[in-house]
C-alpha positions as CSV (number, residue, x, y, z in Angstrom):
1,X,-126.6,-26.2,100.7
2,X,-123.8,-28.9,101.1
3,X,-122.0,-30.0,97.8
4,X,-121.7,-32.6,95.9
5,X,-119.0,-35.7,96.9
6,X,-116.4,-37.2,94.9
7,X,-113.3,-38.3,94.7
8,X,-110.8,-36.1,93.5
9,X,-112.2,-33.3,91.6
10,X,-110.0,-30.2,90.3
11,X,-111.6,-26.8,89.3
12,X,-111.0,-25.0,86.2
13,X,-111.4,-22.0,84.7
14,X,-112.1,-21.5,81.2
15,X,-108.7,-20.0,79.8
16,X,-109.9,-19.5,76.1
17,X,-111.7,-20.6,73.4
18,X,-109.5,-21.4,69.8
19,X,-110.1,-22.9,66.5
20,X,-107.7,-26.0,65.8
21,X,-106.4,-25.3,62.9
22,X,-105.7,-28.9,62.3
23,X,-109.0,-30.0,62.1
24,X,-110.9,-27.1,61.5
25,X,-112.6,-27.4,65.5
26,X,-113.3,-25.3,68.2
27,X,-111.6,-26.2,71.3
28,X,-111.7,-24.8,74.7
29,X,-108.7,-24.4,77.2
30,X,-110.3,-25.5,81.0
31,X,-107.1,-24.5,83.1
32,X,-106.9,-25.8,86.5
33,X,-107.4,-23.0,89.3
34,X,-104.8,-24.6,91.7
35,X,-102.3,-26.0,89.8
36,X,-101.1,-25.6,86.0
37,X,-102.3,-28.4,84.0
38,X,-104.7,-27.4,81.2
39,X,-107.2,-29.9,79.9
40,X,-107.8,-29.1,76.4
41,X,-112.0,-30.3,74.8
42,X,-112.6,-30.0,71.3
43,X,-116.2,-28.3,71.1
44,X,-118.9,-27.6,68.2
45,X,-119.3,-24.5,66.2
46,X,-122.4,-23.2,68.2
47,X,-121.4,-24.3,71.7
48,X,-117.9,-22.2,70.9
49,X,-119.7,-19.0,70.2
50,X,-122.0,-19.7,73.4
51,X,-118.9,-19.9,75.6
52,X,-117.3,-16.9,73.9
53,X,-120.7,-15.0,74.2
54,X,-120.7,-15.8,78.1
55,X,-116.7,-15.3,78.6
56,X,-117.1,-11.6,77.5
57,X,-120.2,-10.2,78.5
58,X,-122.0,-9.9,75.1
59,X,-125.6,-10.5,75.0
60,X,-127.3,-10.5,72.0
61,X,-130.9,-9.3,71.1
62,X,-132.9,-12.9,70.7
63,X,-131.8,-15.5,73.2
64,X,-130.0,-18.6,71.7
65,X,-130.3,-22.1,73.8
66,X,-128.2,-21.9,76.6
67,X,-129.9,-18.4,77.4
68,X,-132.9,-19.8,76.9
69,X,-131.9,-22.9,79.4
70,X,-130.7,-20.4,82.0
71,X,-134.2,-18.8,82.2
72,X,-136.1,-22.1,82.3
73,X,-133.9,-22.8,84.7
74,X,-134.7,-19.5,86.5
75,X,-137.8,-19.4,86.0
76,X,-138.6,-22.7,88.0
77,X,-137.2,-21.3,90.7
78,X,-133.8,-23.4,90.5
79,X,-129.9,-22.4,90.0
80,X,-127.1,-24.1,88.7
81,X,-124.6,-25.1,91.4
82,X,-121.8,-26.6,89.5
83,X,-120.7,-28.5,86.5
84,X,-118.7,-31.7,86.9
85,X,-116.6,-33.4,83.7
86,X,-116.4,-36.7,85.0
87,X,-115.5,-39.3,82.6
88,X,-113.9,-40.0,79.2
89,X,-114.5,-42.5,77.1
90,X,-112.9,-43.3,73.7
91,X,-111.8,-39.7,73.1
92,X,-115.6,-38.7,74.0
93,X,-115.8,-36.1,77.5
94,X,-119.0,-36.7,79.7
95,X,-120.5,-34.1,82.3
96,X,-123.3,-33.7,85.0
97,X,-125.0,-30.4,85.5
98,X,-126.0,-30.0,89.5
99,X,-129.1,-28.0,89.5
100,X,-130.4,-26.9,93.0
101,X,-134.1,-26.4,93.5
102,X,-135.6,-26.4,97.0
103,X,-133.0,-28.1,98.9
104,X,-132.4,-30.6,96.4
105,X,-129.4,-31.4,94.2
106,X,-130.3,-32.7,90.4
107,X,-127.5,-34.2,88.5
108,X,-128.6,-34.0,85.0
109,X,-126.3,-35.7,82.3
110,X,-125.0,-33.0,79.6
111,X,-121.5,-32.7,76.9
112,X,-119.3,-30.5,78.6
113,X,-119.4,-27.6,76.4
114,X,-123.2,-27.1,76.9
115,X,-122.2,-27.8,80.9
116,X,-119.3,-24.8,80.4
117,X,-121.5,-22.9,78.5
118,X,-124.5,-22.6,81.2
119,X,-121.4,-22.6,84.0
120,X,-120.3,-19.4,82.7
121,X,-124.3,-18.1,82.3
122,X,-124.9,-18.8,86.6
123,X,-120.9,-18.4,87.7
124,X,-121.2,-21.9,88.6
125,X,-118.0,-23.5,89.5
126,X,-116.8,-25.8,86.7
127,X,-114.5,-29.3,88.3
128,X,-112.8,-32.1,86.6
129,X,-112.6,-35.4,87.7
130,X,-108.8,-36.0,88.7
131,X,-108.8,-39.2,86.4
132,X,-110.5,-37.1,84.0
133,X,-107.6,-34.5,83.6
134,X,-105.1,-37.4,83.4
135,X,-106.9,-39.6,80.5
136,X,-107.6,-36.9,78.7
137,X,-104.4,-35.4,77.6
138,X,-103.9,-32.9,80.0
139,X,-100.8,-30.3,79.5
140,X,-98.6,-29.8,82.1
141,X,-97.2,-26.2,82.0
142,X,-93.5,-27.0,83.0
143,X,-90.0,-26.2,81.3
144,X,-90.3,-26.0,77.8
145,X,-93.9,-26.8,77.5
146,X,-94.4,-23.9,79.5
147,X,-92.5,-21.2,78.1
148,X,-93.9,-22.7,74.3
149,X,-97.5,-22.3,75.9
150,X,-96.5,-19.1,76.7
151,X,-95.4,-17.9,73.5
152,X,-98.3,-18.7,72.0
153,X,-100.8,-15.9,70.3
154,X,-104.8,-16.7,69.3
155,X,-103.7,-16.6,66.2
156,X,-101.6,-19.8,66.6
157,X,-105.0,-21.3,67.4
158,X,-106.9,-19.1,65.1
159,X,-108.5,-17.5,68.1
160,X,-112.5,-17.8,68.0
161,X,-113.9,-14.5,66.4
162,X,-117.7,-13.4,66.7
């Protein structure tokens, strides 16, 4: 099935998920595959322990949403291909889910933790637009940055507990 086309989109892996300390926020790390600049997304409570759930393997015994989503989805037969963040605007991140389903590619509008959260549910790739990792406050992991980056523990963060 042929992918989707645009301009100059980056995939990312999610690196982690922290609690700003700051501001009392979940925020997720999406870490380019390619490259070392790390785009950082300030997330809800619930969408933070979906991510978690998904980026260690749990499962637990009732499904919440976004394992409920991934078996609608399923169900009907379809499959998520990817997850693109494409645009900020005013400090707010916008994403498109691309669901495949008999040879056709739906882009369905979505925030870009529930996107990452289903992403991790089908191993669907995850992208970010180039402009995207740019405007958004990207990190990039050179020199000191890097080696402060690499000093850092969850608990600077307050690492996301279940």
């Amino acid at each position: 099935m042929g992918g989707i086309e645009r301009g100059d989109l980056i995939e990312v892996e999610v690196e982690e998920v922290y609690i700003d300390k700051f501001l009392n926020v979940p925020i997720v790390f999406l870490k380019e595959r390619a490259g070392d600049r790390i785009l950082p997304v300030w997330i809800g409570a619930s969408e933070a322990m979906a991510i978690s759930l998904a980026m260690h393997h749990q499962i637990l015994e009732r499904p919440i949403t976004h394992d409920l989503i991934k078996t609608l989805i399923k169900t009907l037969g379809a499959d998520i291909q990817n997850v693109v963040i494409e645009e900020v605007k005013d400090g707010t991140f916008y994403a498109r889910i691309h669901i495949t389903r008999d040879n056709s590619i739906y882009e369905i509008d979505a925030r870009p933790s529930d996107s990452i959260a289903l992403a991790l549910r089908f191993n669907a790739r995850i992208y970010v637009e180039g402009d995207v990792m740019e405007a958004g406050g990207s990190f990039v992991l050179e020199g000191g940055l890097r080696k402060n980056l690499e000093k850092l523990t969850p608990e600077t963060f307050g690492k996301y507990k279940l």
